[in-house]
N, C-alpha and C positions, 0 to 999 in steps of 0.2 A: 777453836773448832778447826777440823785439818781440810785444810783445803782440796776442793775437789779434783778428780783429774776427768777430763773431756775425752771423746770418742769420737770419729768418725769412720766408718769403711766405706770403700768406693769399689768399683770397679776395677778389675783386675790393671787398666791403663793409667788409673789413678786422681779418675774424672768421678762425680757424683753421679750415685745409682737414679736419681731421680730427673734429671738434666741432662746428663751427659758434659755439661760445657764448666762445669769449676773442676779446676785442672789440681787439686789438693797434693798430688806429688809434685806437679812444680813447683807448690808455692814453697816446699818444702826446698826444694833443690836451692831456688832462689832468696828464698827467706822474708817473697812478699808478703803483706799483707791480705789475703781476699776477703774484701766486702762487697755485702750485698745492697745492687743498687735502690732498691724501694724500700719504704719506711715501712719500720717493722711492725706489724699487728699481730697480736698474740690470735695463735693457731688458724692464723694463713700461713701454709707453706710456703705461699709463693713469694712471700714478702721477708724472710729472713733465714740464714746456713740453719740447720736442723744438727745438733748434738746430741751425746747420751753419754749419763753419767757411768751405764753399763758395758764394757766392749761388746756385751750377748745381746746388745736391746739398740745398733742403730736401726733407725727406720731405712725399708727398703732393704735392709743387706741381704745379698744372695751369696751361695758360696760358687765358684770362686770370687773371694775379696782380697782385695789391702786392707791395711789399720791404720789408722792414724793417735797418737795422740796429739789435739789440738788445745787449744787455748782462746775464750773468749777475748777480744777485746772490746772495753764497753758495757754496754746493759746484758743483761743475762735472763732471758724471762725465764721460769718454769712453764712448762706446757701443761694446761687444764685436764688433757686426754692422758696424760704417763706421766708417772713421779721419776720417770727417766731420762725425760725428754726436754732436751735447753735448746730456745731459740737466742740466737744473736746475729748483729746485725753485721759482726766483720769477728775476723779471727786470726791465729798466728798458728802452722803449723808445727809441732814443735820436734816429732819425730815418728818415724814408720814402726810399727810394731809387729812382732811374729802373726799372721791373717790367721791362725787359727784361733788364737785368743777369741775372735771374734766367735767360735761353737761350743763357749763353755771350757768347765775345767779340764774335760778328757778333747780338748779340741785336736790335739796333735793327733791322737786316734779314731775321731771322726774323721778327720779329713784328708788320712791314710783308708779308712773304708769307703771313702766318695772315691782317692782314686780307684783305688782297686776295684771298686762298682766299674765304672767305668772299660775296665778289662777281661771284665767275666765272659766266659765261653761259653758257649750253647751250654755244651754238657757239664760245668759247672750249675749253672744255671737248674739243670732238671733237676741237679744232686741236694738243689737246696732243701728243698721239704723234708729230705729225709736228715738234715743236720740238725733240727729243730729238736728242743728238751721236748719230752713227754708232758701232758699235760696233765 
């Protein structure tokens, strides 16, 4: 059976969307360790790092993100809520990956139309309706 590969996105500083305080590009930098300190109970959040077997399915992810590919070390639950979703209780980070991964296959082109959202002009803006296909 081929082994899985782990997901996480964070915040653009490289801290978790849900905490703010696990530092996921340092551990990277550093090559610590980070575990979580309370025993893990399946589907408490609060009790264990939250993974996904999908770059498109972390919990929490907003765009903008990083990516991570991570690595369980240790137990590995499945989560009862998403056949996506792995709790563990410490991990190894093992490399950053392109953030757009995280919007799917056409991710590079989504998140070329987020920036450019971002830069619309008034009269851009009114012109939209009328660029719309017929229906």
């Amino acid at each position: 059976m081929p082994r899985l590969t782990y997901y996480k996105a964070t915040r653009p500083d490289g801290t978790d969307f849900r905490t703010g305080t696990i530092d996921y590009a340092a551990a990277l930098r550093t090559g610590e360790i980070i575990r979580h300190p309370a025993k893990m109970v399946r589907d408490d959040p609060s009790t264990y790092l939250s993974v996904s077997i999908h770059p498109t399915n972390c919990t929490g992810m907003r765009w903008p993100c990083r990516l991570f590919r991570v690595e369980p070390v240790g137990r590995v639950l499945r989560a009862e809520t998403s056949n996506s979703k792995r709790s563990c209780s410490a991990l190894r980070v093992v490399e950053e990956l392109p953030a757009h991964m995280a919007l799917g296959p056409q991710g590079e082109e989504i998140a070329a139309l987020i920036e450019r959202c971002r830069e619309i002009t008034a009269e851009e803006a009114q012109r939209l309706p009328t660029t719309r296909a017929p229906a």
